[in-house]
Each structure stands twice: as structure tokens, then as C-alpha cells.
N, C-alpha and C positions, 0 to 999 in steps of 0.2 A: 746480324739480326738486331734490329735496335726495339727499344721499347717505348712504344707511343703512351702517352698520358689519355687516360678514356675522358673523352668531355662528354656534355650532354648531348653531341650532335653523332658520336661515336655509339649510344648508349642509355636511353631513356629509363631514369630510375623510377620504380612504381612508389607512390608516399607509403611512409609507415604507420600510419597510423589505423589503415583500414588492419596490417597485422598483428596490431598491436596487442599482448593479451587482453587489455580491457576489453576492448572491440570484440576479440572473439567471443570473450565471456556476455557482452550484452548481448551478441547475436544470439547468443543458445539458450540465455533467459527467453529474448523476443519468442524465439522457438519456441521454446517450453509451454509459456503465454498462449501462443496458439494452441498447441497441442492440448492443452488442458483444461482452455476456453477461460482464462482467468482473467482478473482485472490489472491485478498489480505482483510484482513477485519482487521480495530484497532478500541480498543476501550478502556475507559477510567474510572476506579470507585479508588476514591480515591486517596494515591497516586499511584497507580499500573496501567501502561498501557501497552496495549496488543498489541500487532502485528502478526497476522498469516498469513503468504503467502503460494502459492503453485506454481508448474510449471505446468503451464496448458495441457505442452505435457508428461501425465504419469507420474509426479513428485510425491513427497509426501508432505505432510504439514509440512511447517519449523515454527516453533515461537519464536518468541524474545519478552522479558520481559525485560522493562526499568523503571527506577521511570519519571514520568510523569513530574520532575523538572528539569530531563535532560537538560543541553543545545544541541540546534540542533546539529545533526552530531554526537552524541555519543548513545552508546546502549549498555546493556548488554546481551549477547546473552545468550539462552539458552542452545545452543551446539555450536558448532563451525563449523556445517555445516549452523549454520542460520547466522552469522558473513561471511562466504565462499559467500552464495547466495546472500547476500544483496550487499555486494559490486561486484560480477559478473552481475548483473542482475538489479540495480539500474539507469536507464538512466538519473532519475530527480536529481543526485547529476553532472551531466555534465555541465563543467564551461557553462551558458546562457542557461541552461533549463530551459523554460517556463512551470511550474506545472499546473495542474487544481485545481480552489481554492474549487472546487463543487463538490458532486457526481453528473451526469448528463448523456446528450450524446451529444456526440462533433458533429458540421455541420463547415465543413473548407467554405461555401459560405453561403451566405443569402439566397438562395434558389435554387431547383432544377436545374433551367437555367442559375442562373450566375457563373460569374470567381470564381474560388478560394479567400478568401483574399488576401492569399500569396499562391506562391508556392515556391520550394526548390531554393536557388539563388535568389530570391527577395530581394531585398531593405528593411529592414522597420524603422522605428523611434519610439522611445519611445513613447507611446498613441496611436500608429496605432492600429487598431481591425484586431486581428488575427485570429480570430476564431470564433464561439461562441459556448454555452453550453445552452444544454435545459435543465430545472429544476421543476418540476412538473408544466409545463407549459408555463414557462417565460424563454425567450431566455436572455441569459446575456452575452454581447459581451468578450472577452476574450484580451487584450490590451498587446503590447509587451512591456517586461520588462527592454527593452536596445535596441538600436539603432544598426544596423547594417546588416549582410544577413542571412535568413532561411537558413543553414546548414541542419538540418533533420525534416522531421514532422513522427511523431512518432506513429500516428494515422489514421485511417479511417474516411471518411464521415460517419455518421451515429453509429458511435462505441458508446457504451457504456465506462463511464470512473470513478474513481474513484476518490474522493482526493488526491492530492498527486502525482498523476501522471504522470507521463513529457510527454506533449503534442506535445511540438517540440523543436527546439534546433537553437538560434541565436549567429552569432558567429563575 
């Protein structure tokens, strides 16, 4: 009995990289993403951090994969339509985007009946409360990050919102 050398004519090998852990962990993000109706979801083991987004109108799942040591502002994509999306689609890199530091849901007034904090053309000053976010329970006022006028608010009363987010835009 002798032993033949397997070639590829003997034995077609499947790539690895659909097994890859990363892969499997974007896929169960994408999952999640569906399952929960979200826009974007990141998350962090090691030095490997994840980024999966989607376009909510009919889009498909784009993911980017960065080492978690990154400095801000830089990514390595994983295709070059997730490099394309993030900067079309990106509002909170807009010079005076005020981000959300929370997951939560945004209220632009203290309550039902009152003013807005702000609205668009407003005035505000550094430690004005612009907003707030509810957080499994506790309201946490949301404070602007530079002095000057509400250019865009970029959200709903009542919206659900994510980290990261760009809430509104002072210019």
C-alpha cells in the first residue's frame, strides 16, 4: 500500500477565510443587526474590533475590521465599499458634531410640553444642556461641546440612538 500525495485534482480544499473566526463573528453581528432592526453595532475582544453597519433603506451589511489600538480617524476596511460608506454616510466626523456618549433614546425637551433645548439657529455656549438621553432609566443631560449656533439636529424626539452617533451639528 503506498501513499499518494493529495493534489488539488485528488481533493478540492474550501478557503478559509469564510471559517475564519472574524467571519463568523461579522456574520452573527449582521444577524443581530437584523434581528434587532439596528443601524450599526461595534464591538470589542482583544485586540480585534468590529464594526458592522447597514443602510436601513434596503442596504446590505458593510463591516470594517480595525486593531482596537487605532488612533481615531483611521480604519482598515474590509472592502472598499465599507471605506466608500463610512465616509458618505458618516455625520459625526462633521467639523462640531456633537456625538452621543450612550446607547439610549434622545428627548430634544425635558418634557412633553416644553421648548426644545435648542432648536436649529440657536445660540448655545459650552455646558448648555442640549439634549438629553434616557438610559435604562436615568435621564443624562447631553451638554454642548463648543460655543456657537445649532447648524443641524440630526435626530428625533423620542429616537432611539446608538454610541457614536452624531446627534447634532454646532457650527
Amino acid at each position: 500500500m503506498t501513499n499518494k500525495p493529495r493534489t488539488s485534482q485528488t481533493r478540492a480544499k474550501k478557503p478559509t477565510t469564510s471559517r475564519s473566526p472574524e467571519t463568523k463573528l461579522i456574520k452573527e453581528l449582521a444577524k443581530i443587526l437584523d434581528a434587532e432592526n439596528l443601524s450599526e453595532i461595534e464591538m470589542e475582544k482583544g485586540d480585534l474590533r468590529l464594526r458592522v453597519t447597514r443602510q436601513l433603506m434596503g442596504g446590505v451589511p458593510v463591516a470594517a475590521a480595525f486593531p482596537a489600538a487605532a488612533p481615531v480617524g483611521t480604519s482598515v476596511a474590509v472592502s472598499p465599499v465599507a471605506a466608500e460608506a463610512a465616509i458618505d454616510v458618516n455625520p459625526a466626523d462633521e467639523a462640531g458634531a456633537v456625538t452621543s456618549p450612550m446607547v439610549g433614546t434622545v428627548y430634544l425637551r425635558s418634557n412633553p410640553d416644553a421648548d426644545p433645548f435648542a432648536k436649529v439657529g440657536d445660540s448655545v455656549k459650552e455646558g448648555d444642556t442640549i439634549l438629553l438621553i434616557e438610559a435604562m432609566k436615568t435621564f443624562n443631560p447631553i451638554k454642548a461641546t463648543s460655543s456657537g449656533k445649532v447648524a443641524k439636529i440630526l435626530v428625533e424626539d423620542g429616537q432611539p440612538v446608538e454610541f457614536g452617533e452624531a446627534l447634532l451639528v454646532i457650527s
